[in-house]
N, C-alpha and C positions, 0 to 999 in steps of 0.2 A: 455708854454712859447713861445714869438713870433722866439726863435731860433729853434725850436726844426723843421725838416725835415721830421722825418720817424716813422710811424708807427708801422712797418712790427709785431715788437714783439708784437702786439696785438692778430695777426693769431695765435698767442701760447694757447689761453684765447678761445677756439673756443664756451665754454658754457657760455661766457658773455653772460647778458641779458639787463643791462645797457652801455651806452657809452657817456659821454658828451666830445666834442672837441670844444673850444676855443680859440679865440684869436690865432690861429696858421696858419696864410697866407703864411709861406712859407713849407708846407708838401709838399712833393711830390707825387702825385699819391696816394693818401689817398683811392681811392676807389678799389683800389686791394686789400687792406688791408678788408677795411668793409664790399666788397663781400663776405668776408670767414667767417664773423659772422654772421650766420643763425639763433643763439640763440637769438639776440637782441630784446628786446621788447621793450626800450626805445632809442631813439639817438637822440643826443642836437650838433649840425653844425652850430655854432650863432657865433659874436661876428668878423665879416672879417676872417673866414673860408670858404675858396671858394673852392668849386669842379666844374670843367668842362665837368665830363662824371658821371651823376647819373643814367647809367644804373644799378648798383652794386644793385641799391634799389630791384628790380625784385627779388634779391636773399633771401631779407630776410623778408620771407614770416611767423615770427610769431612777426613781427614789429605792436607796435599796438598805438605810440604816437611815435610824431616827431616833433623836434624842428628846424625850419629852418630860414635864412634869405630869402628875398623876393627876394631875385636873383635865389631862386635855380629852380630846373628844374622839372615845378609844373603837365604839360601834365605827363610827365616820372612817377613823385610819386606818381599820382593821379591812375596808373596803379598796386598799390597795394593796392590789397582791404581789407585787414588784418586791414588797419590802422583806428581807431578811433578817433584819435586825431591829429589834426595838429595847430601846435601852429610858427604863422609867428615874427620875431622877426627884427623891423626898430627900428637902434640904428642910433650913429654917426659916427660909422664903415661904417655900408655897405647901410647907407642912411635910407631915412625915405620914399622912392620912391615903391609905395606898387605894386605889382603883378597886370596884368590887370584882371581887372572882368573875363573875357573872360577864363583865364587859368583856374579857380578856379572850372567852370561848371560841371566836369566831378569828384566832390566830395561828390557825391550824399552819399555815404557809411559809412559817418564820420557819430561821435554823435558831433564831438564838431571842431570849428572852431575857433583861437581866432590870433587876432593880439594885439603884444605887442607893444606898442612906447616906449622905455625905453632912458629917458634925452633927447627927441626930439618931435619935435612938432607934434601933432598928424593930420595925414594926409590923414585924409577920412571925405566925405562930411557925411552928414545923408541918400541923396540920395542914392549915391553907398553903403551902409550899408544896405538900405533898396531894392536894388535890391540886394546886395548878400545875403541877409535872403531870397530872394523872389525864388532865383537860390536856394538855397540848403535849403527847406520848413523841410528837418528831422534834419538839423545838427542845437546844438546850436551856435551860430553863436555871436562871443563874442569882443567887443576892450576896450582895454586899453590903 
């Protein structure tokens, strides 16, 4: 719910390995909270959920799919290499304004790359598709 603040009771759950958060632009400080879960293998942060400091990601090093909006902070997540899946999600929330190529480079480690445009116009050339297959030759590399 777009009311809903705080997490905290999550750090109770520390063997979570799933975690989906939506639609929740006013949490506070969300990433103290999903520092503490080192168990997550799955986390979904879509839908105008904004985090300002993803260094928390560093923490959870048996992270192996991750659902984010194109704002989020892609240098930082791309420094864990646990992760297989990254799955970019451009709604009418947080735009359909996609990451530059340029961040994306340093996700040589993925098997799978995919952007979603979900109810918004989809916003990548054939070019830049065909230079980010060409930047990450092992990941599949997927849009919708």
């Amino acid at each position: 719910s777009k009311n809903i603040s705080n997490i905290q009771v999550l750090a109770n759950l520390p063997n979570l390995t799933e975690l989906g958060i939506s639609d929740m632009p006013n949490l506070n400080r969300p990433e103290l909270t999903l520092a503490k879960l080192k168990d997550l293998k799955e986390l979904r942060l879509i839908f105008g959920t904004k985090l300002k400091d993803w260094s928390f990601i560093k923490n959870l090093n048996k992270l192996e799919h991750l659902r984010v909006n194109p704002d989020a902070d892609f240098p930082t997540i791309s420094q864990l290499k646990t992760l297989k899946e990254l799955r970019v999600f451009c709604d009418q929330v947080s735009g359909n304004q996609l990451p530059g190529l340029d961040q994306l480079k340093d996700f040589q480690h993925l098997e799978k790359l995919q952007i979603d445009f979900q109810v918004t116009k989809r916003n990548i050339s054939e070019n830049d598709l065909n230079k980010m297959r060409a930047m990450l030759p092992n990941n599949k590399v997927k849009v919708l």
